[in-house]
C-alpha positions, -999 to 999 in steps of 0.1 A, spaced: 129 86 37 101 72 61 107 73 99 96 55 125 110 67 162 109 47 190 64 44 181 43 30 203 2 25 195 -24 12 213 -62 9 213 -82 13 246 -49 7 264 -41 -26 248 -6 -26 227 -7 -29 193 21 -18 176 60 -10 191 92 -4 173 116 18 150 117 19 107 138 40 87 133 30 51 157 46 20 138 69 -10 129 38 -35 126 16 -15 105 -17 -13 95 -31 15 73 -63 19 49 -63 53 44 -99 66 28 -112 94 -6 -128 110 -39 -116 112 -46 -86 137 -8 -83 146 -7 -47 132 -5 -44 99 -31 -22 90 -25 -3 121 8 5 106 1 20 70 -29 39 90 2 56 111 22 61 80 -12 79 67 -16 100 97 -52 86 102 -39 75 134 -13 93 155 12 70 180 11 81 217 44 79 217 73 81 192 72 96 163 67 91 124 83 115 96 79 111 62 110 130 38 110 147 73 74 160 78 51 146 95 26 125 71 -5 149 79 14 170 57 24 145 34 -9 131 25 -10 142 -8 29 127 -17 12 91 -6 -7 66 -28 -33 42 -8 -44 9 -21 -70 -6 -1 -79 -40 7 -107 -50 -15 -136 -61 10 -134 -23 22 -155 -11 -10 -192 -15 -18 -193 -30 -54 -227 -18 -57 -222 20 -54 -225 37 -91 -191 47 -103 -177 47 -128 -140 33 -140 -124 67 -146 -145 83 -118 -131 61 -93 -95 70 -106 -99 109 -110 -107 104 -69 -69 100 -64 -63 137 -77 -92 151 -49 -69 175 -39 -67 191 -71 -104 201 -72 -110 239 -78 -134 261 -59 -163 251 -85 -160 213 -75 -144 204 -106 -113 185 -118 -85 208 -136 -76 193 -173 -42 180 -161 -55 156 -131 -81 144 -158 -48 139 -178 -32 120 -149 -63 99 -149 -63 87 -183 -25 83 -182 -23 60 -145 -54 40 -166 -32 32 -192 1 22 -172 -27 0 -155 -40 -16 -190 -75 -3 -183 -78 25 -210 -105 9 -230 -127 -1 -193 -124 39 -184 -163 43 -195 -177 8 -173 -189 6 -136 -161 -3 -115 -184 -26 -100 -186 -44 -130 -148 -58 -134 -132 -87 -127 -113 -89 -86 -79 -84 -105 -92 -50 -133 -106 -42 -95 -72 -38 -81 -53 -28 -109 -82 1 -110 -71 11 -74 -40 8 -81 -39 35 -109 -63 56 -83 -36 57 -62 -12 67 -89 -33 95 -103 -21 118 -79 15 110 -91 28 102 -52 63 95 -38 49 67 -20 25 35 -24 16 20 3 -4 -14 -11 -26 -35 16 -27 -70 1 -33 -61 -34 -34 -95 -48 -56 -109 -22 -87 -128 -36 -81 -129 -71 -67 -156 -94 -31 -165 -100 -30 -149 -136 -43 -113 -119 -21 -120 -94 9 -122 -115 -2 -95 -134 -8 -71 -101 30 -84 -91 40 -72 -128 30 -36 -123 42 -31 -88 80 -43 -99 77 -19 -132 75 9 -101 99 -5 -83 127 19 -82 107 48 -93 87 55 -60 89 39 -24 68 13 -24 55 -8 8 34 -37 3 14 -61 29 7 -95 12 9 -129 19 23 -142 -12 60 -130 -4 78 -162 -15 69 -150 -51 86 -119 -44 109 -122 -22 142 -118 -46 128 -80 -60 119 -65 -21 145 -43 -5 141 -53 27 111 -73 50 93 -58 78 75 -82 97 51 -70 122 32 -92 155 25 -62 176 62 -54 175 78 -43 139 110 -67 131 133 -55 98 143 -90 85 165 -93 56 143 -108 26 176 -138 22 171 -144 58 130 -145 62 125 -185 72 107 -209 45 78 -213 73 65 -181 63 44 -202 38 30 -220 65 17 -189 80 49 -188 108 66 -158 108 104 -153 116 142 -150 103 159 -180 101 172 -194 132 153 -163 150 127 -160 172 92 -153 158 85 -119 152 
């Protein structure tokens, strides 16, 4: 279970993110809402790369310091610098850092755990090619099996399908439902409407966090207006 307590975050005294969350084992939860209303901030909290100043956040009970190896990260893409030489299956093994030994080297079964979170990904044959090489959506689905190679309870996606074309989107939307009830699974995008019948529940955040349930998130939210029908805005 993830756990959210009465938070509150702010940066150089200016409020950014208020509210409470408790989210089942399994679950899936879509993150909607505008630009710069929190959304980052939040899966940064869930990482414990930022701490609330007040409240509290537990994950399965601990606090997620101590649960940093359990979660899977999937960055926005603009974050990464296409240039830098790595390889496919170099940039996966990263998600197993934690296993590295003394000598600065990977033990046989995270190697394993690369090559198999490749192939759930459909990037076996692409292990060898610079990851700066592949198309936006091999891109993601690349990070996405980085984030799996550590085998985690919990992926936590930050627009995953953002910039690339609808067939990569569709296929990015493909391997996020095959996890769906295998891990807890919380995803910001912007393309809910395609998605909205397979997420658990909606969490919609504008410097407060709303829980909306997905039947009752407004049509407008294609329009870039967030709120439950016949609500206020979140």
């Amino acid at each position: 279970m993830i756990k959210m307590q009465n938070i509150s975050f702010s940066y150089r005294d200016q409020p950014i993110l208020e509210g409470s969350l408790e989210l089942g084992e399994k679950s899936f939860a879509g993150i909607i809402g505008p630009n710069g209303g929190g959304k980052t901030t939040f899966l940064k909290l869930l990482m414990g790369m930022l701490k609330p100043q007040k409240g509290e956040v537990l994950i399965e009970g601990k606090s997620p310091q101590k649960m940093r190896t359990s979660l899977g990260y999937v960055p926005q893409m603009r974050n990464f610098d296409l240039d830098f030489p790595i390889s496919v299956y170099e940039l996966v093994l990263m998600g197993c850092l934690s296993q590295l030994n003394v000598w600065g080297r990977y033990p046989k079964e995270a190697r394993d755990s690369a090559m198999h979170a490749l192939g759930s990904v459909g990037l076996e044959n692409m292990a060898d090619k610079p990851f700066g090489n592949l198309s936006g959506g091999q891109q993601q689905r690349a990070l996405i099996a980085r984030a799996l190679c550590g085998s985690p309870s919990t992926l936590l996606l930050d627009e995953p399908t953002a910039s690339v074309d609808p067939a990569a989107q569709e296929t990015i939307h493909k391997l996020i439902l095959d996890l769906k009830h295998h891990i807890t699974i919380l995803m910001v995008t912007h393309e809910l409407p395609g998605l909205i019948q397979e997420v658990d529940t909606v969490l919609c955040i504008n410097r407060t966090l709303q829980i909306i349930e997905p039947s009752k998130v407004c049509g407008h939210f294609a329009m870039g207006l967030y709120h439950p029908q016949g609500g206020k805005p979140c």
